[in-house]
DRENDO-653117 format. One record per residue (C-alpha): x, y, z. Coordinates in steps of 0.25 Angstrom, whole numbers, plus 5000, padded with zeros to 4 digits. Last residue first. Layout:
BEGIN
XYZ ...
REM end
This chain:
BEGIN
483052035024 482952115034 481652065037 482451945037 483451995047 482452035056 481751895055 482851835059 483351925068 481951905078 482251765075 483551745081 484251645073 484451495077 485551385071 485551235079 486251135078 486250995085 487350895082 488050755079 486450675077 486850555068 486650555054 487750455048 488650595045 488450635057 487250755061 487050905064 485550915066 484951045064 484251155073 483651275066 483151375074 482451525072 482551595086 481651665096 482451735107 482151735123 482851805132 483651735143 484851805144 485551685137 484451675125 483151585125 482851535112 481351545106 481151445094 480951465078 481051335071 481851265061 482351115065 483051005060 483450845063 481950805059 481250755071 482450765080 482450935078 480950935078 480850885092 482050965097 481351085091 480151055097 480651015111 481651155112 480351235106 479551165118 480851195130 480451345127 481551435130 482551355120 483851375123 484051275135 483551175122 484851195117 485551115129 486651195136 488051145135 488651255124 487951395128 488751455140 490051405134 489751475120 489951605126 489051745128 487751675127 486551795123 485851685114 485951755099 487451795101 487951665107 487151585097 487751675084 489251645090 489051485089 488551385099 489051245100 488851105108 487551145113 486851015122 485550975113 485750825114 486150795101 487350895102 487151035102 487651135091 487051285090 487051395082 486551545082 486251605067 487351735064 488451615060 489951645064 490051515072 489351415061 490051495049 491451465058 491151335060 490751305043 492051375041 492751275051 491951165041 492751215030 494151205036 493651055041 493351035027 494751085022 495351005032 494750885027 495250895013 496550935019 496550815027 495950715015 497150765007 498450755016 497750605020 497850575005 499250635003 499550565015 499050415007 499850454994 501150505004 500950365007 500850274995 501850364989 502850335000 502450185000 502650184985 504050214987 504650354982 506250334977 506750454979 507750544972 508750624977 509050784981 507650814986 506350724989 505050754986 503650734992 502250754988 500850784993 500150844980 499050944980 497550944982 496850854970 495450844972 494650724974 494550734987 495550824992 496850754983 498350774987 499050704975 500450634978 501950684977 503250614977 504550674971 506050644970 507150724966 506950874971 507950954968 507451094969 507551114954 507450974952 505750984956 505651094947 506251034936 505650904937 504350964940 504551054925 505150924919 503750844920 504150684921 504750674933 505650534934 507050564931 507250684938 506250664950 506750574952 505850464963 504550534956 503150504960 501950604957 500650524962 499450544956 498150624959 497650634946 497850794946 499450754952 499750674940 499150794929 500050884940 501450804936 501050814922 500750954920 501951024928 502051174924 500351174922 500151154938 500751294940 501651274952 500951384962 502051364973 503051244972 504351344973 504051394986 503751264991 505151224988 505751225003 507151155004 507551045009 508751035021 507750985030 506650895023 505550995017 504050985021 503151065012 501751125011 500951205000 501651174988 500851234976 500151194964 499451274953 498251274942 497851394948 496451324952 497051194953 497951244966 498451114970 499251104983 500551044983 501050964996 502550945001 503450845007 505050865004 506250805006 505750675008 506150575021 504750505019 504550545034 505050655032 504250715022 503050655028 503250705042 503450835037 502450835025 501250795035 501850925046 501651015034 500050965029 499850955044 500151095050 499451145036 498251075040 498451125055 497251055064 497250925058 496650815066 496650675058 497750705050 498750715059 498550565062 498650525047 499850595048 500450515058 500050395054 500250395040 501850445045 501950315053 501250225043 502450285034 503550255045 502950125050 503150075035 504550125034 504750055047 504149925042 504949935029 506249955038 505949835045 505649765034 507049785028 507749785041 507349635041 508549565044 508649575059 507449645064 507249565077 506149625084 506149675096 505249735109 505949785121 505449815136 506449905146 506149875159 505949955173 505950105169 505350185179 503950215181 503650205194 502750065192 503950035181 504250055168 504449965155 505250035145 504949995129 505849965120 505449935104 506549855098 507049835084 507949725082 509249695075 510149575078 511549505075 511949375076 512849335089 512149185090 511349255104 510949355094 511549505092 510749625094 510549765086 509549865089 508349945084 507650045093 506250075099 506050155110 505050145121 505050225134 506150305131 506550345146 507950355149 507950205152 507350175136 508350285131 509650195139 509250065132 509350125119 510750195123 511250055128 510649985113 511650095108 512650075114 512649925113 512549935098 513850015097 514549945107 514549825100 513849715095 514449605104 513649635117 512449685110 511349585114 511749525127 512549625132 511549745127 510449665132 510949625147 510749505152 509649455163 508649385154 509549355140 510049195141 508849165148 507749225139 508749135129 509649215117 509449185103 509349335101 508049325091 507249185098 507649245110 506949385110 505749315104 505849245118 505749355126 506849405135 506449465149 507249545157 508549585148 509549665156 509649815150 509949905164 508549945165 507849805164 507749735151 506449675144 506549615131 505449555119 505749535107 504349495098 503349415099 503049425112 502949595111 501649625117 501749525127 503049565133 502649705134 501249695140 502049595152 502949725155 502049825155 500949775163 501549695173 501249765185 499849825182 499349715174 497849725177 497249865176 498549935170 498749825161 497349815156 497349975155 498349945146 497849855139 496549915136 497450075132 496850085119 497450225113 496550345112 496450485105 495150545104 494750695098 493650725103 492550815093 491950935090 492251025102 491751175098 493151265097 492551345086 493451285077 493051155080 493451075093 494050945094 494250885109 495450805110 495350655118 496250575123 496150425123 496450295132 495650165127 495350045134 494549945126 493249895129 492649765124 491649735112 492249705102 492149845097 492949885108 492349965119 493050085123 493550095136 494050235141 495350305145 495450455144 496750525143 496550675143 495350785136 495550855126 495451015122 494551045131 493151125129 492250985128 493150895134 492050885146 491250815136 492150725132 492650685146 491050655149 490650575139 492050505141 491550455158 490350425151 490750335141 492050255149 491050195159 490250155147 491450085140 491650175128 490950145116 489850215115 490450335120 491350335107 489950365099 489950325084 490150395072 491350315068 491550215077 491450085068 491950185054 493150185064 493450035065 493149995079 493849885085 494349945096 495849955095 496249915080 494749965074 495150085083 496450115076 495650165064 495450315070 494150355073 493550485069 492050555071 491750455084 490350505090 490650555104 489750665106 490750755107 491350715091 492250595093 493650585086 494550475087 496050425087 496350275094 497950255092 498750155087 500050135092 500149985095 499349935084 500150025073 501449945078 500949795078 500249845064 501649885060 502349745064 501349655058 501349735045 502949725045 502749575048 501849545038 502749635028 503849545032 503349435029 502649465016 503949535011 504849375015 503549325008 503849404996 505249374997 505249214996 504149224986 504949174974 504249154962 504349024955 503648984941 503548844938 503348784923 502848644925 503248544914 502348464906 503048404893 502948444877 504048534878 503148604888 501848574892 501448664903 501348674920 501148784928 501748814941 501848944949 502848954962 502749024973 504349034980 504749024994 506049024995 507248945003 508548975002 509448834999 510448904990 509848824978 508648904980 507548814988 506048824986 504748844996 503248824991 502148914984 501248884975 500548914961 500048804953 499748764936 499248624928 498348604940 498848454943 500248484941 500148604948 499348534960 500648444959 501548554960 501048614972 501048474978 502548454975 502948604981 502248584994 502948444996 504248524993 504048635001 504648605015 505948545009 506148665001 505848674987 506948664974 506948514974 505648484973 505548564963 506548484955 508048504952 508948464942 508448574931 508848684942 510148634943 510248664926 509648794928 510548834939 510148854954 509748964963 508348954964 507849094961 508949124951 508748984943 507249024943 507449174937 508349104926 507249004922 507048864926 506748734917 506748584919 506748584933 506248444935 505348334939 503848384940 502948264943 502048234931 502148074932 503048084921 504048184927 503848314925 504648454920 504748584929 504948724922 505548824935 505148974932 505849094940 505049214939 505749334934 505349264921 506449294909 506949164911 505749084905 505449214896 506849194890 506449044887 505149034884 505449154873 506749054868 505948944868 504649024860 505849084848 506248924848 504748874846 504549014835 505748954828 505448794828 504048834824 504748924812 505648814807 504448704809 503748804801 504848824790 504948654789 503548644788 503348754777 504548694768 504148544770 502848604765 503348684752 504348564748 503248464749 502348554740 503248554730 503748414732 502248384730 502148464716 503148404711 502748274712 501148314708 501748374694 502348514693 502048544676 502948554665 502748414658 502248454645 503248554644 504548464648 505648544641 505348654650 505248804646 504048834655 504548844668 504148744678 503748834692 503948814706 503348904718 503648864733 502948974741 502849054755 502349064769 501049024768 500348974780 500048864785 501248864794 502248874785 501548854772 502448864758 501548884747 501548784735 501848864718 501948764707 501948814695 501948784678 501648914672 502848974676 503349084686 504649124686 505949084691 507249094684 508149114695 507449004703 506549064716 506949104731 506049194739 506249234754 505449314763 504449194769 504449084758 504549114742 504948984735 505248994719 505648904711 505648874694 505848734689 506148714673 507648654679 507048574687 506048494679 505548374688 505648444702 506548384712 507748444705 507048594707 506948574722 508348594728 508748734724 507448804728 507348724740 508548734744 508348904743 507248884751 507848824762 508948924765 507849014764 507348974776 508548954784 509048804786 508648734798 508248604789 506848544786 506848604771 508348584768 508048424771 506648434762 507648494751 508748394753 507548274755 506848304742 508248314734 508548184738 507148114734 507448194721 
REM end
């Protein structure tokens, strides 16, 4: 019986499938029992069932449930039939009844060890495929008994491909050994903190197995694992991000160098001075940011000298359209005075009354400085300092190098000693040909001809015979009769880095075209002269085959294309875009109502909406790019682009910046139909039957219009603008009292006598007003009358 125990106990701990083990039981546990051949079996466990051929159930049973993890997961039932030859004996007794309930719990351990050892391997082979699925590479480290990490027990796919080693030299090898020479103290500390914080996060230097160097973050933690600490360490590779991070510094570095340098001062004054505009490079030049000046006086910050002497040039503008170069000091908020050189353009308003200046300067303190103190060696000693950092050369006319700077060494490898006195395109082009020698000759001969600055690209050759390319700016240095006398060059050594250098460009390009339209924008005279000039340069610029802008005519439920630009060669399809009914192409215009951006580099593949498709492939067009126009909060048009004959894939710097022209596009027509609006109120103001008159604060006429001429006898404006208003007033009393009441409380209605040009006298009803700022202050005076004799006839009329 022992025997039999052990088989069936043996079966029950073994590999064997489940129901493999169920049928030995059923066979095996009968001759354990005292009456085998009256027992009945029956076990039922998960999906399968096995019983004895003749079972039923009897009187006399024993029925245990089979836990697998305290739960039930099935029964053992036995039974002693009835036809026994033992009936007073036929009952299980304790014996029986503990084997049973042996049998049941060996069964439910063994099937939850089975399912632990299952579920364990399932969790291993899930550690294992997301282990080498990271796109991260992971190191697992193992310790020493002192804690001190020992070896590489683990790396994953991504790490052996990071590194450069096999799995199995990878588990040979320490931390220690995987960093430079300069980094392994760092890397040591770092993991002790982690050690002692359980986690850590640092950076250190680490070696592939090709000997390249990297820089690489990595993030510790440390965990139990198979019963033992171990530090799982992720590594992520920064070598290119700091490469990016270089040069974008020295992109930056390079464009803000450029901007500096060619930055101008743009302003508006109205003719009492008060700034209305200030352009944001005078924070860079004096200091000021533009909300600093705005409303403030420019006389106030001119050197006193400077103030009169501009008073007076402004003044005598009035009537002319500009007035020339005009140097003037303007103190620095600092507290010093900068030299500025500016020319000014009188605005008028539709009536042709000046409103404003118009000022255009540039800070001329150094040179001024120059010309003041360092007359002789102005031009040449500037230069070389400006540039100290980068290549600097000076040659004569004939092309011998003068002076040699030493950034000019450390790149050619040649000494100031070994280049002063020889010529550039021996030394430099000697072996390259006569191709690159031509070339850098017919350079050379523009600068002589007259070019006084040109900027070129060039290759050169080492001392060692490497090869060179570097992008120079040459400027011509004359003499006291203005004649060439040198030839100054600034380079930088662009050797391998074409990439950035074609970023930056692109870069310059964009800031470029910003610029220029942003400085169109500022004074528009033509809006329609503006909208097609904008789609030119922008068209071209982002080398399209079309620019374009739809207006939105809501109240038809249309849209239209009112301007376009085509590339040559392109034809016209404005025709076609005219009174589109919004309904054809539902989708696309619920994305243009929220103000979304329309982007599709095929339009074949991407576009969603088969009547555009069709219509866009009708006249082949296969890339698209189009933004909102809003006034307000208003949607206006779209300001798009497309592109014929091949797809395009748009960047998010070209949508960032039609976006951000698209916004300017908005603002000036929003600003232009104001400005539209406010010639209206001019023309209401000269066409009115009342007579009115502006004067400035101090009561000098600035404006008359038609109305006043007739009522005062004056037969031109000239004869009236100048004089003072109180010359009109016959009685200097009524001038007092309404000047009086007019400062008290800003506004004025009374009757007073006026005296006309041919000297009669007419009594007129006045109002007199003040025209302010927006923070209060005192811009204007007007002044409205009506003869009081037609007055009162008129409302008798009445």
């Amino acid at each position: 019986m022992a025997k039999k125990i052990r088989e069936i106990h043996g079966v029950i701990d073994s590999d064997e499938p489940l129901d493999r083990k169920l049928r030995c039981i059923l066979l095996g546990l009968p001759p354990i029992f005292r009456f085998p051949e009256n027992l009945r079996i029956m076990i039922q466990m998960y999906d399968f069932e096995f019983s004895s051929k003749d079972f039923k159930e009897e009187k006399c049973k024993l029925s245990s449930p089979i836990l697998v993890h305290g739960k039930p997961r099935g029964h053992l039932t036995l039974c002693y039939s009835e036809s026994t030859d033992h009936p007073n004996e036929i009952s299980f007794n304790e014996f029986e009844r503990m084997i049973s309930d042996g049998f049941v719990e060996a069964l439910g351990l063994a099937t939850e060890r089975k399912e632990d050892e299952d579920a364990l391997m399932g969790s291993e082979e899930l550690y294992h495929l997301l282990f080498n699925a990271s796109r991260d590479a992971v190191l697992m480290l193992s310790f020493d008994s002192t804690m001190k990490p020992v070896s590489i027990i683990e790396a994953n796919d991504c790490a052996l491909e990071l590194l450069g080693y096999s799995r199995d030299e990878l588990k040979t090898l320490t931390l220690a050994d995987l960093s430079s020479k300069a980094s392994v103290d760092h890397s040591r500390k770092a993991m002790k903190k982690t050690l002692s914080d359980r986690e850590g996060r640092f950076e250190t230097v680490m070696l592939g197995k090709d000997g390249r160097e990297m820089t690489i973050e990595i993030n510790a933690h440390i965990f139990e694992y198979k019963g033992k600490p171990v530090t799982l360490c992720v590594l992520r590779d920064l070598s290119e991000k700091r490469r990016t991070e270089t040069a974008l510094h020295q992109s930056e570095a390079k464009f803000k160098t450029l901007c500096d340098n060619m930055i101008d001062l743009i302003s508006e004054v109205d003719m009492n001075g008060i700034f209305s505009f200030v352009s944001p490079s005078h924070e860079l030049v004096l200091g000021y940011s533009p909300d600093d000046l705005a409303g403030k006086c420019v006389f106030d910050f001119l050197h006193p000298v400077d103030a009169d002497r501009m008073k007076a040039i402004v003044m005598d503008s009035i009537g002319k359209p500009e007035f020339g170069k005009l140097e003037t000091r303007f103190r620095h908020a600092h507290g010093y005075y900068v030299w500025l050189e500016s020319i000014g353009k009188v605005r008028l308003n539709s009536n042709g009354f000046p409103v404003g200046v118009v000022i255009t300067g540039r800070e001329i303190t150094e040179r001024k400085k120059i010309e003041t103190e360092l007359k002789a060696e102005r031009d040449f000693s500037t230069a070389i300092i400006d540039v100290a950092q980068a290549m600097v050369m000076v040659f004569d006319t004939k092309g011998t190098i003068i002076r040699f700077n030493r950034a000019s060494e450390k790149v050619t490898g040649f000494s100031e000693q070994e280049a002063v006195g020889r010529n550039l395109f021996d030394l430099f082009m000697g072996s390259l040909g006569d191709e690159s020698i031509q070339r850098g000759k017919k350079i050379f001969a523009e600068m002589l001809g007259g070019t006084q600055t040109i900027y070129y690209e060039s290759h050169w050759q080492k001392k060692d015979g490497s090869p060179l390319i570097i992008t120079w700016s040459a400027t011509t240095l004359l003499d006291d009769h203005q004649r060439i006398q040198y030839i100054i060059a600034t380079g930088i050594d662009v050797t391998g880095q074409r990439g950035a250098e074609a970023a930056i460009m692109e870069r310059l390009k964009i800031e470029g075209l910003l610029n220029r339209i942003s400085a169109s924008a500022v004074r528009i005279d033509d809006l329609s002269g503006f909208l097609t000039c904008t789609l030119k340069d922008m068209g071209e610029t982002m080398e399209t085959s079309r620019a374009f802008i739809i207006e939105f005519n809501v109240p038809k439920k249309t849209m239209s294309q009112t301007y376009e630009w085509l590339a040559p060669g392109v034809s016209p399809d404005s025709q076609i875009w005219q009174d589109i009914p919004i309904a054809s192409i539902p989708a696309d215009y619920d994305t243009m109502m929220k103000e979304e951006v329309v982007v599709f580099g095929d339009v074949e593949k991407d576009h969603y909406d088969p009547v555009l498709r069709e219509m866009l492939l009708r006249e082949d067009i296969r890339a698209l790019l189009s933004v909102p126009i809003t006034l307000g909060d208003e949607p206006f048009g779209l300001l798009g682009f497309d592109v014929v004959g091949k797809t395009r894939n748009w960047r998010k710097e070209d949508v960032d910046l039609i976006m951000a022209i698209a916004r300017l596009i908005g603002r000036v027509i929003e600003r232009e139909k104001k400005e539209g609006m406010l010639k209206i109120k001019d023309a209401a103001i000269e066409m009115s039957i009342n007579s009115i008159v502006f004067a400035d604060p101090a009561g000098k006429i600035l404006y008359v219009n038609k109305a006043f001429l007739r009522g005062s006898s004056y037969q031109s404006k000239e004869e009236v603008i100048g004089k003072q208003l109180a010359e009109f007033f016959p009685n200097s009393a009524d001038a007092d009292r309404i000047t009086k009441n007019f400062l008290k409380d800003g506004f004025v209605v009374t009757r007073a006598p006026i005296r006309r040009a041919d000297g009669s006298i007419i009594e007129v009803e006045i109002t007199v007003s003040a025209v302010t700022d927006r923070k209060g202050n005192l811009q204007m005076i007007m002044a409205s009358s009506i003869d009081v004799k037609r007055l009162e006839g008129y409302l008798k009329k009445k």
